[in-house]
BAPALUM-593474 format. One line per 3 residues: number of its first residue (from 1); their letters; for each residue x, y negated, z of N, C-alpha, C. Coordinates in Angstrom, 3 decimals. Example, Ala and Ser with C-alpha at 12.3 -4.5 7.8 and 13.67 -1.06 7.14 Angstrom:
<firos>
1 = AS = 13.190:5.690:7.800:12.300:4.500:7.800:13.200:3.300:7.800 | 12.850:2.250:7.080:13.670:1.060:7.140:12.900:-0.030:7.870
</firos>
This chain:
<firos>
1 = XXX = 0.853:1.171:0.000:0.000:0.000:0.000:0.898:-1.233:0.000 | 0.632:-2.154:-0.854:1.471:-3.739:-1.147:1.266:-4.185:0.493 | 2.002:-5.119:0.999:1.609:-6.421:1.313:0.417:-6.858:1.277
4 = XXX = 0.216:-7.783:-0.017:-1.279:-8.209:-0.080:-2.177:-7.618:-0.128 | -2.381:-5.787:-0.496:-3.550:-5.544:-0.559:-3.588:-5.551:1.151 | -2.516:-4.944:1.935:-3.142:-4.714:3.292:-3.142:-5.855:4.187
7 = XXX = -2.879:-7.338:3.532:-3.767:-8.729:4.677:-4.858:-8.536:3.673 | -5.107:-8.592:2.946:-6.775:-8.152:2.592:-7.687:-7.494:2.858 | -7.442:-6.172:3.249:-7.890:-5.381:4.308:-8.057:-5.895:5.825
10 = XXX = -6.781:-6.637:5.878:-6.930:-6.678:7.487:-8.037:-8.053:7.399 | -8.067:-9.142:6.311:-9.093:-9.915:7.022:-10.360:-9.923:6.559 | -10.944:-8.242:5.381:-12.232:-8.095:5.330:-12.433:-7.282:6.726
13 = XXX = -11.729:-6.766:7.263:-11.973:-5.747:8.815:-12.424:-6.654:9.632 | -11.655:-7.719:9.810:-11.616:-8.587:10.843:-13.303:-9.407:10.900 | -13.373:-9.965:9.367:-14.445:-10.883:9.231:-15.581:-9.468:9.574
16 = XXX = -15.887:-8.351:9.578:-16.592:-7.194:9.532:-16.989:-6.716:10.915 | -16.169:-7.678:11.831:-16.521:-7.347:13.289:-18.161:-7.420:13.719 | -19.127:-6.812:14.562:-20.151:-7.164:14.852:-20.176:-8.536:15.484
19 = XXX = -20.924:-9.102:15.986:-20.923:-10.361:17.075:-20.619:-9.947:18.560 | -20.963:-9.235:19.051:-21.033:-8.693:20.318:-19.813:-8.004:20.094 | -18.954:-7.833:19.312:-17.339:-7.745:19.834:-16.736:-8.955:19.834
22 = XXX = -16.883:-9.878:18.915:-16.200:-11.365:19.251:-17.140:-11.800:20.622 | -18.316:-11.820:20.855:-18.894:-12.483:22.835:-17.648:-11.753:23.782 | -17.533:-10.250:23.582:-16.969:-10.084:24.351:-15.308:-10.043:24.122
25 = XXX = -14.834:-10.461:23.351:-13.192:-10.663:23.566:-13.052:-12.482:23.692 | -14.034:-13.434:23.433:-14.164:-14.654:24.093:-14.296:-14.502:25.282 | -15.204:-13.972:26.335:-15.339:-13.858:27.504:-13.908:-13.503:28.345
28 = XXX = -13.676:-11.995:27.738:-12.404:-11.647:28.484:-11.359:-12.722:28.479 | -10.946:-13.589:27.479:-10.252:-14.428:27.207:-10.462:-15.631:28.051 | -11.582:-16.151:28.252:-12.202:-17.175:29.076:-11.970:-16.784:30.437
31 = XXX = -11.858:-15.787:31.017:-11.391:-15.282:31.803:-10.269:-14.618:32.351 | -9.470:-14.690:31.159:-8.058:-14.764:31.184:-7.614:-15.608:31.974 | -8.215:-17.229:31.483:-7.485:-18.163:31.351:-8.031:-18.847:32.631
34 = XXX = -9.226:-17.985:34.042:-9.320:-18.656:34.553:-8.846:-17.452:35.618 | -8.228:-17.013:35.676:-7.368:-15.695:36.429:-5.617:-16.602:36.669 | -5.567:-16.992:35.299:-4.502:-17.734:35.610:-4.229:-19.249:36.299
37 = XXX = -5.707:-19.821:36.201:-5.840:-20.977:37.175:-5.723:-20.920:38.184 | -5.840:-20.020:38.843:-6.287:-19.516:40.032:-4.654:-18.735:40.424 | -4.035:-18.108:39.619:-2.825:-18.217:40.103:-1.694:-19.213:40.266
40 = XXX = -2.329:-20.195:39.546:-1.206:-21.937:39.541:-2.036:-22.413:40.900 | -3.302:-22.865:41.162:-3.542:-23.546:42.124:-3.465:-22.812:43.372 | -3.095:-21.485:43.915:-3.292:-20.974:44.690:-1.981:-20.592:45.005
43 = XXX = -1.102:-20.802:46.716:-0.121:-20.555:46.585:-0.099:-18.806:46.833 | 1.464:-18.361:46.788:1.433:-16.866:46.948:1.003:-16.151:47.235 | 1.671:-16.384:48.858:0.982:-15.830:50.160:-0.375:-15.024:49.897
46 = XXX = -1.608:-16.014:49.614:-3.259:-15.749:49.422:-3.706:-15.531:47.922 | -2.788:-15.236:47.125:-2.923:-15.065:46.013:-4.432:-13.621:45.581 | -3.793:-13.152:45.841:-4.451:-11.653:46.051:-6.059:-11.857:46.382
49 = XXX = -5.641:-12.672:47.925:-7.151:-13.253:48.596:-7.737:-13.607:47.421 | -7.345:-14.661:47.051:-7.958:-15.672:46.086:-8.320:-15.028:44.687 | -7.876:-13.935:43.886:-8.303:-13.272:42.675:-9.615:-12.262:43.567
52 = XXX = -9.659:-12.105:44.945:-10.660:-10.816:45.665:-12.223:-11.968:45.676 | -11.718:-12.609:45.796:-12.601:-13.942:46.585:-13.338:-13.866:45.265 | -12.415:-14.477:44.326:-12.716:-15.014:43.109:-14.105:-13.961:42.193
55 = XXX = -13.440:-13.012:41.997:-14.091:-11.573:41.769:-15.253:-11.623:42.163 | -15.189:-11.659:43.334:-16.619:-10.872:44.386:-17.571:-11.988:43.938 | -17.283:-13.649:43.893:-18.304:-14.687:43.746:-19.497:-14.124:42.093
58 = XXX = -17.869:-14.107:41.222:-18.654:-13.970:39.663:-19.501:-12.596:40.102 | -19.038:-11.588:40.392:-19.924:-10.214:40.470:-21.266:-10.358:41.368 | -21.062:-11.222:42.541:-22.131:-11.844:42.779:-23.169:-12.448:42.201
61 = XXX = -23.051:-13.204:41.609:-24.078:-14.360:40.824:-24.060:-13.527:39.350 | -23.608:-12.992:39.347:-23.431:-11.972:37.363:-25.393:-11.587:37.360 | -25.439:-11.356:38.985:-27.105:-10.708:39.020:-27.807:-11.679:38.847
64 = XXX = -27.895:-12.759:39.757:-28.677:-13.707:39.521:-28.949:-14.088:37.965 | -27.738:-14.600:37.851:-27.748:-14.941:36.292:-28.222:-14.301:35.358 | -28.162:-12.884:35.281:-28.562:-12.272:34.252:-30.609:-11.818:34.558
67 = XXX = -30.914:-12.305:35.786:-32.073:-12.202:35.759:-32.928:-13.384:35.594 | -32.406:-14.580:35.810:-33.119:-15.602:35.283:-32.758:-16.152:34.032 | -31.915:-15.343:33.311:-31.831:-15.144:31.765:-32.974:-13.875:31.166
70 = XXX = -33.153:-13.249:31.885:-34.290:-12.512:31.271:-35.684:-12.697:31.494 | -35.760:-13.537:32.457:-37.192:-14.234:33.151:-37.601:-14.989:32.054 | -36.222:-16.255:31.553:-36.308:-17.315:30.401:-36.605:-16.636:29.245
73 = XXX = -36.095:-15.688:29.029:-35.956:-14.756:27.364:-37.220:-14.489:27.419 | -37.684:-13.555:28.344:-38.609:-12.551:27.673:-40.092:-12.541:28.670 | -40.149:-13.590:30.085:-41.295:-13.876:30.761:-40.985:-12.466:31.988
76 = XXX = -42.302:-12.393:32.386:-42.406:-11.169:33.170:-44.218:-11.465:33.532 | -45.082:-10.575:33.921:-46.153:-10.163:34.397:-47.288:-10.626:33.222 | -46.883:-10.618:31.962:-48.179:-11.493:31.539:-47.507:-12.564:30.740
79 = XXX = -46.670:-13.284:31.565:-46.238:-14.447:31.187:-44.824:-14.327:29.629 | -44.602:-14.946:28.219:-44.136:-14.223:27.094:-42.693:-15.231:27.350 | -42.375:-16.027:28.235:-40.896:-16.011:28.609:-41.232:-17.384:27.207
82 = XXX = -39.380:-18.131:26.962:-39.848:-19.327:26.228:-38.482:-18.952:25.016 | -38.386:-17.550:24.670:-37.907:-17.220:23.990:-36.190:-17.090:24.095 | -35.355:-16.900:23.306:-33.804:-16.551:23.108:-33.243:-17.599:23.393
85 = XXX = -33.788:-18.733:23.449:-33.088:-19.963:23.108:-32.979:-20.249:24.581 | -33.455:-20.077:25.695:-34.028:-20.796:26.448:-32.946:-20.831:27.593 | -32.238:-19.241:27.636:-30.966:-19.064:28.530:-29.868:-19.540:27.975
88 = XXX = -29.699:-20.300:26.731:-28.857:-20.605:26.826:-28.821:-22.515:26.828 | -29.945:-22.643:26.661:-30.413:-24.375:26.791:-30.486:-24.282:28.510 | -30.524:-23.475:29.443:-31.016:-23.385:31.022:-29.319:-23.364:31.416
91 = XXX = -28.200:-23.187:30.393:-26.920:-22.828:30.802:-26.052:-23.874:30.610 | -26.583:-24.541:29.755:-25.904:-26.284:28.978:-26.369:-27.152:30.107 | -27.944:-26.783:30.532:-28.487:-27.943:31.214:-27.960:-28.049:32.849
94 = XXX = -27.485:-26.692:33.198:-26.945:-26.251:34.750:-25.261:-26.699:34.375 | -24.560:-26.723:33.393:-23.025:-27.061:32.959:-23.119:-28.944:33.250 | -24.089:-29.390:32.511:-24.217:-30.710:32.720:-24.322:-31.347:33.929
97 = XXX = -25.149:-30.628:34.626:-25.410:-30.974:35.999:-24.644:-30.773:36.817 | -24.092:-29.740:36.314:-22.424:-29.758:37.867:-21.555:-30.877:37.534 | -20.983:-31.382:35.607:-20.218:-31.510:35.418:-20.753:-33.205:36.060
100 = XXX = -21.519:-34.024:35.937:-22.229:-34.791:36.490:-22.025:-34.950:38.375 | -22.774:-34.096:38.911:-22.198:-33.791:39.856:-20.895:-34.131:40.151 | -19.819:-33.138:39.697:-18.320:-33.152:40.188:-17.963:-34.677:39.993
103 = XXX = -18.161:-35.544:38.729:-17.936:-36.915:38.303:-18.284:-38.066:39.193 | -19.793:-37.950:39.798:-19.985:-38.890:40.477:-20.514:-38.747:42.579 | -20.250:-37.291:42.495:-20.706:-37.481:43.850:-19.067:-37.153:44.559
106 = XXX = -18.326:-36.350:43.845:-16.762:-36.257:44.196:-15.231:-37.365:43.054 | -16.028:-38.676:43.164:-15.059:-39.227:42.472:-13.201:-38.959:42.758 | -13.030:-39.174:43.637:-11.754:-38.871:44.259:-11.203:-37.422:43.334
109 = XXX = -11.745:-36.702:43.406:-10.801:-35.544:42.404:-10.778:-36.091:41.247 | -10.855:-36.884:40.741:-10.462:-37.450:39.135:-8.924:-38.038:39.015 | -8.311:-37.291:38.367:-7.125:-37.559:38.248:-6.714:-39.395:37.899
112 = XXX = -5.428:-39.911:38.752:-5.279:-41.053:38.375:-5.180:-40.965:36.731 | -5.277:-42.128:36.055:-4.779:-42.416:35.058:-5.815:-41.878:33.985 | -6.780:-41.172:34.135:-7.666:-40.706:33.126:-9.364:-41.111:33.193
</firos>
């Protein structure tokens, strides 16, 4: 096999992925990158603590979350839910509100100069 035929191959494979393998290698990745935050802001010592801590919160709330994403999706008792769209407009609108939050009720963590 040439060269070019096999990057041709590799980026009809690639573009050929389902969606739900790119959600989930974004996620893992997104979570890469906050595994490693958490090892810069956290000194040594409690390191460990702090990835156990960290863990247990997301696995915590993973339930919540995923049930008032299915409440929004799909309703429950009768009620037909406000469709696909709705968990993720309920996820923009809860992102806004912290990010809001963090801005004006904790000004002081805003870095000088920015």
């Amino acid at each position: 096999m040439t060269g070019q035929t096999q990057t041709t191959s590799m980026k009809t494979s690639i573009k050929s992925l389902p969606r739900n393998v790119w959600a989930v290698s974004l996620t893992s990745f997104f979570m890469d990158i906050s595994s490693d935050l958490i090892a810069d802001l956290v000194p040594q010592v409690v390191r460990l603590t702090a990835y156990g801590s960290y863990n247990a919160v997301i696995g915590i709330l993973d339930f919540p979350a995923s049930l008032i994403a299915r409440l929004l999706w799909h309703g429950a008792r009768g009620w037909a839910g406000f469709g696909p769209a709705a968990p993720f407009l309920f996820g923009a609108l809860t992102a806004l509100g912290a990010a809001l939050l963090l801005a004006f009720r904790f000004p002081h963590l805003q870095q000088a100069g920015s």
